[in-house]
N, C-alpha and C positions, 0 to 999 in steps of 0.2 A: 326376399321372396323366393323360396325353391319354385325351380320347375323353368327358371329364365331362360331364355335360349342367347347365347353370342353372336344369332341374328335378329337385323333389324331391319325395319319397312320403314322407309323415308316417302312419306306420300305426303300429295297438297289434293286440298280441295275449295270449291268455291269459297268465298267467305259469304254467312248466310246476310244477319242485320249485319254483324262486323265479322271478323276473323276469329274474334275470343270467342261468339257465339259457336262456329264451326268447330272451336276445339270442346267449348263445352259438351259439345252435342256427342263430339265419339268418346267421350271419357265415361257417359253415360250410357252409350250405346256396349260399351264395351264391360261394365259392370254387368256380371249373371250373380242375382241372386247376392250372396256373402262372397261369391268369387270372383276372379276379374280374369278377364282374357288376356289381360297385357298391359302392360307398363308403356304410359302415353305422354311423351314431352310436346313443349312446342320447340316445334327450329327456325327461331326469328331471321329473315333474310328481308336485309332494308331494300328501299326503295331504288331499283337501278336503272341506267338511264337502256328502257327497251327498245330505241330503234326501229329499222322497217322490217315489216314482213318476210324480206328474201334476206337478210342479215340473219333474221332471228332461226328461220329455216336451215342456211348453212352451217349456222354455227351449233347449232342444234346436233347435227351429224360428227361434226369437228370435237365436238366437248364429249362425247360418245369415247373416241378414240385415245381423250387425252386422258378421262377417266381412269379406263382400262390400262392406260400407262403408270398414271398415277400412282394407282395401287399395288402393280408391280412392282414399283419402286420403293412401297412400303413393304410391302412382301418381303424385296430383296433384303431391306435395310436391317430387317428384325432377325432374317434368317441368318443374315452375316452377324451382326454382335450374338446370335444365339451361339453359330459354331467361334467366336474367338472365344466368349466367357467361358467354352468347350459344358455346357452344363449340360447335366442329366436330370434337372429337376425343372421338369415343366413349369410348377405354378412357382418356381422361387424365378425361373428365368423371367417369365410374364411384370415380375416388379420392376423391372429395369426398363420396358415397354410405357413412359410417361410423356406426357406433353407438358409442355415450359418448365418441364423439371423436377414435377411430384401431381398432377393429373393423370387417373389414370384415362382410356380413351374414353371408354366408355362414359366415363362424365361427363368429358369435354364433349362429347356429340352430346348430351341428354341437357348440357347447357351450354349449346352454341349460340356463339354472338361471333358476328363478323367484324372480320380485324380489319376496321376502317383505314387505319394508317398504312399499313400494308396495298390495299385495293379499295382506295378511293372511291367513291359510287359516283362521283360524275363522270369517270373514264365512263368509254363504250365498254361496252360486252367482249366485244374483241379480245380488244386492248386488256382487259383485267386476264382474260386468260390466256392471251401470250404469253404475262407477266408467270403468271402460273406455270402454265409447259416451260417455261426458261429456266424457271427456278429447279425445276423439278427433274430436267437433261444436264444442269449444273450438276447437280447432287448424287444422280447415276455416273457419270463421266468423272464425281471424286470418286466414287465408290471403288469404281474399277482401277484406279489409281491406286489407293491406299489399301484397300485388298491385297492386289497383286503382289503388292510389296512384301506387306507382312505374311503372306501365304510364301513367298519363294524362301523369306527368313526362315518362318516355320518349315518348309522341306529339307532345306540344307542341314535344321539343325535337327530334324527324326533320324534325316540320314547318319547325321556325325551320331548319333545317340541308340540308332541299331547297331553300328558297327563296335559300341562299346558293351553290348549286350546281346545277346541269343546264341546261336551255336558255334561249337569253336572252330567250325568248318567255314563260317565267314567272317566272326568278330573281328575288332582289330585284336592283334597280339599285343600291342605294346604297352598294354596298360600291364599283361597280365607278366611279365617278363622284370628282370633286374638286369640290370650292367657286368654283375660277376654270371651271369648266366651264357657268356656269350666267349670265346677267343677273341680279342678283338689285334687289327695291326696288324695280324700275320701273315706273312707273302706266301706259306704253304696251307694253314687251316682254314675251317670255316666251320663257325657251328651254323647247325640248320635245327629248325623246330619242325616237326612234322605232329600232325593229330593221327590218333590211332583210337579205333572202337575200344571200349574198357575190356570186352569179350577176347579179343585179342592183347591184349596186354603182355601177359606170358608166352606167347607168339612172338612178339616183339623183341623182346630180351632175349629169346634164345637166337633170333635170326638176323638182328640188325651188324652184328659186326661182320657177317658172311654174305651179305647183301654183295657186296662187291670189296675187293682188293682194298685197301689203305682205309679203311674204320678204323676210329679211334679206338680200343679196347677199355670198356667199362665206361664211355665217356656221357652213354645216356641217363635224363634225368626227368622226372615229370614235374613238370613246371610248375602246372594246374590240373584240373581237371572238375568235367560236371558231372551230369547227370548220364551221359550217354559213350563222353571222348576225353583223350587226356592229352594233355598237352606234351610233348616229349622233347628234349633236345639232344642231338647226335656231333659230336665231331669229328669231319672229314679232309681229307686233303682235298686242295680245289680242283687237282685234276679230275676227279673221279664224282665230282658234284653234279653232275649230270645223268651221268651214268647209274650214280644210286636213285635218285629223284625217279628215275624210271624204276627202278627195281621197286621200288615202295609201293609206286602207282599201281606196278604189278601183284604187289601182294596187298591191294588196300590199303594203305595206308599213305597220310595226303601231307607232303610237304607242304606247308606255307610258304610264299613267298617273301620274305624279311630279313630287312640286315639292322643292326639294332643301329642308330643312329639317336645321340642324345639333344641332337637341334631339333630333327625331325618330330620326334616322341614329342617334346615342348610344344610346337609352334601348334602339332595337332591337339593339344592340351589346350594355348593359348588362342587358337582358333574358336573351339568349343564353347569357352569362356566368353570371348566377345560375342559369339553368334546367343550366347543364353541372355548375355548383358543388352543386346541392340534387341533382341524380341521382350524382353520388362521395359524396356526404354519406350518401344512405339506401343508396345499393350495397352495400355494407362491411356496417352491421346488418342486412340481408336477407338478403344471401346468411349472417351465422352463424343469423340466425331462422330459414332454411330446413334447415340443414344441422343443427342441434340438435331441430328439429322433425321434420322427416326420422326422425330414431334414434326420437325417441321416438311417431310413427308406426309403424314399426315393429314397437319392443319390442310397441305394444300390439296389434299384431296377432297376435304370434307368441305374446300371453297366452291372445289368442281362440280362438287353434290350440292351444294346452293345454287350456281348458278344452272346446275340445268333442271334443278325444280324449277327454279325460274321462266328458265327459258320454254319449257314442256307447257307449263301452267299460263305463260300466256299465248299460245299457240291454243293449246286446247280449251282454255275460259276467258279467251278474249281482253279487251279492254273495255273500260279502264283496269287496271291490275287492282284485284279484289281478291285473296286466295290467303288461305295457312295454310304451310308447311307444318308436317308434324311429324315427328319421330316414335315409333312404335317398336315396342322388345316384345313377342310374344311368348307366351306360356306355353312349353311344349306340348302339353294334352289340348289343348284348347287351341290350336293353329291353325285345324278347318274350322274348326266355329268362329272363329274372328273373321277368319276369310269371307265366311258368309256375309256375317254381320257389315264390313263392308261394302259386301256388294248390296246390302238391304238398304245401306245407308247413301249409295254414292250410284247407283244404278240408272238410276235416269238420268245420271250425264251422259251414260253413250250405250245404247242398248246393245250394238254389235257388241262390242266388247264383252257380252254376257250368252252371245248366239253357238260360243262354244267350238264344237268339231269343225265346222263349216271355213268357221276362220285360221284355223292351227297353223297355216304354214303361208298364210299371208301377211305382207310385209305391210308397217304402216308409214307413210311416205312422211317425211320431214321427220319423221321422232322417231327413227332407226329400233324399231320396235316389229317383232314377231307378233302375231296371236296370240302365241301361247306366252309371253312376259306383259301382255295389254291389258291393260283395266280401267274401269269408268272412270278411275283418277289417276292421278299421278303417282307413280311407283317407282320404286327403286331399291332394291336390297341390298345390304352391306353384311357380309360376314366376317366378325372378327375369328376365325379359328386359331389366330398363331396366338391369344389369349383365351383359350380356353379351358385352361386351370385356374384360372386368375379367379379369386373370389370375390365378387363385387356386386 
């Protein structure tokens, strides 16, 4: 169905004879004509054990905040495997975004069933969602764990990997150099490499042996060179190694700092190497630690969102608990006319709720609810935007 939005309305409302009646009714209400305002599941949420009044009040506020946690922590989870898989393709990243392993989310909400084994319905209310905020401070506290790690691997090894590439005024040399390029052993010589502008080149050659006293005559060589600098080598007596290093600086032109050493050259070669081999090594169990963590992110959010339909719904409709939850995708042209049609449908459960300006910035006590997020029923909005290329 074009036109779906990656937002959804999680509302309850009374059950009328039964609960199915109540769903029949907005799947009807919500049909115009040959078109529909919205795509309408139910969200079956079993029987839980509700407790006293000042329980159900407290924890009403408390499931508010773990909520808002919750989804943070999917947030996080999805935004961290977005940057390891490093992708540029929105809707091909969203495929990796599954619950238990090939659901995408959207299903799993449009066919939610509560994971009995998981959160037993004779536990309290409480107790079911401690279980949840535990799980879910577990899973942030790996995150930042196994992040860190493979993000300080990944720094070390951009670092080792710009030094082997960009300009030759910071590269490493030692890649671009040979062993016969160098004097090496000698208690009076010393080649040095210096970069010089390509614009100065013929500058170079005619002024490097006059630079100062004891230049090797004819001894420069260019090594390399790119787009802009050339790699040069000169050899000098060591006395006088200082003394030209200035001289150069003074005429533009930049010694590097380097003595060619063939352990050193290696170890930063075999350094490289391992830092490439340990970042393939943790990639692979990260990215499935993310994407299994991810789901179960998730699930446990959309427990939080059961239980505080729950909890909302019998605060506001009483007992005995008589109520559907239902899941709603709106149509994006038809988003105020649903709204309506809601409030056509559900309006006489709380008329403030429909009184408008008057109420906008009053707070409604035990259901951590503004005015302006209040309605005759029970509400809640979920947006998935980190799938929003996903096509489903």
């Amino acid at each position: 169905m074009s036109g779906l939005m990656n937002e959804y309305w999680l509302i309850s409302a009374p059950g009328d004879k039964t609960p199915q009646n109540t769903f029949e009714r907005l799947n009807q209400a919500t049909k115009s004509g040959s078109d529909r305002l919205s795509e309408n599941f139910k969200f079956n949420i079993p029987d839980l054990k509700v407790g006293t009044l000042d329980v159900l009040v407290g924890l009403s506020d408390d499931l508010n905040k773990i909520d808002l946690y919750t989804e943070s922590i999917v947030r996080k989870t999805a935004s961290t495997l977005e940057d390891v898989l490093e992708s540029s393709d929105k809707g091909s990243f969203s495929e990796n975004l599954r619950i238990g392993g090939d659901t995408p989310p959207q299903i799993y909400m449009q066919k939610f069933s509560w994971d009995l084994a998981k959160y037993p319905v004779k536990q309290p209310l409480r107790a079911i969602a401690d279980v949840i905020s535990k799980d879910v401070t577990h899973i942030e506290e790996e995150l930042k764990t196994r992040y860190n790690k493979y993000n300080n691997l990944k720094g070390n090894l951009q670092q080792l990997e710009r030094k082997a590439t960009g300009s030759l005024l910071t590269r490493s040399v030692a890649e671009l150099v040979k062993k016969e390029d160098f004097i090496l052993d000698s208690e009076y010589l010393i080649t040095l490499v210096v970069v010089i502008p390509k614009t100065t080149s013929e500058e170079w050659m005619k002024k490097y042996e006059r630079l100062t006293d004891k230049v090797v005559p004819r001894s420069s060589r260019v090594l390399f060179e790119d787009a802009e600098h050339q790699l040069v080598s000169v050899t000098v007596f060591r006395l006088v190694q200082d003394e030209f290093k200035n001289k150069c600086r003074e005429n533009k032109f930049m010694v590097r700092e380097f003595q060619y050493n063939e352990e050193e050259i290696q170890a930063g070669k075999t350094e490289l190497e391992k830092l490439n081999s340990d970042k393939k090594k943790k990639f692979g169990p990260l990215v499935k630690w993310l994407k299994i963590n991810f789901s179960e992110a998730f699930v446990a959010w959309m427990h939080i969102k059961a239980l505080r339909v729950f909890v909302e719904s019998v605060l506001r409709y009483g007992l005995p608990v008589n109520f559907q939850a239902m899941l709603i995708r709106p149509i994006k042209k038809n988003h105020k006319r649903l709204r309506e049609i809601l409030n056509q449908l559900y309006g006489h459960l709380d008329s403030t709720a429909l009184s408008g300006e008057k109420m906008r910035d009053m707070e409604i006590p035990g259901l951590n609810l503004t005015a302006s997020d209040y309605y005759p029923y029970v509400f809640y909005k979920i947006t998935l935007d980190m799938l929003d290329s996903q096509k489903i």
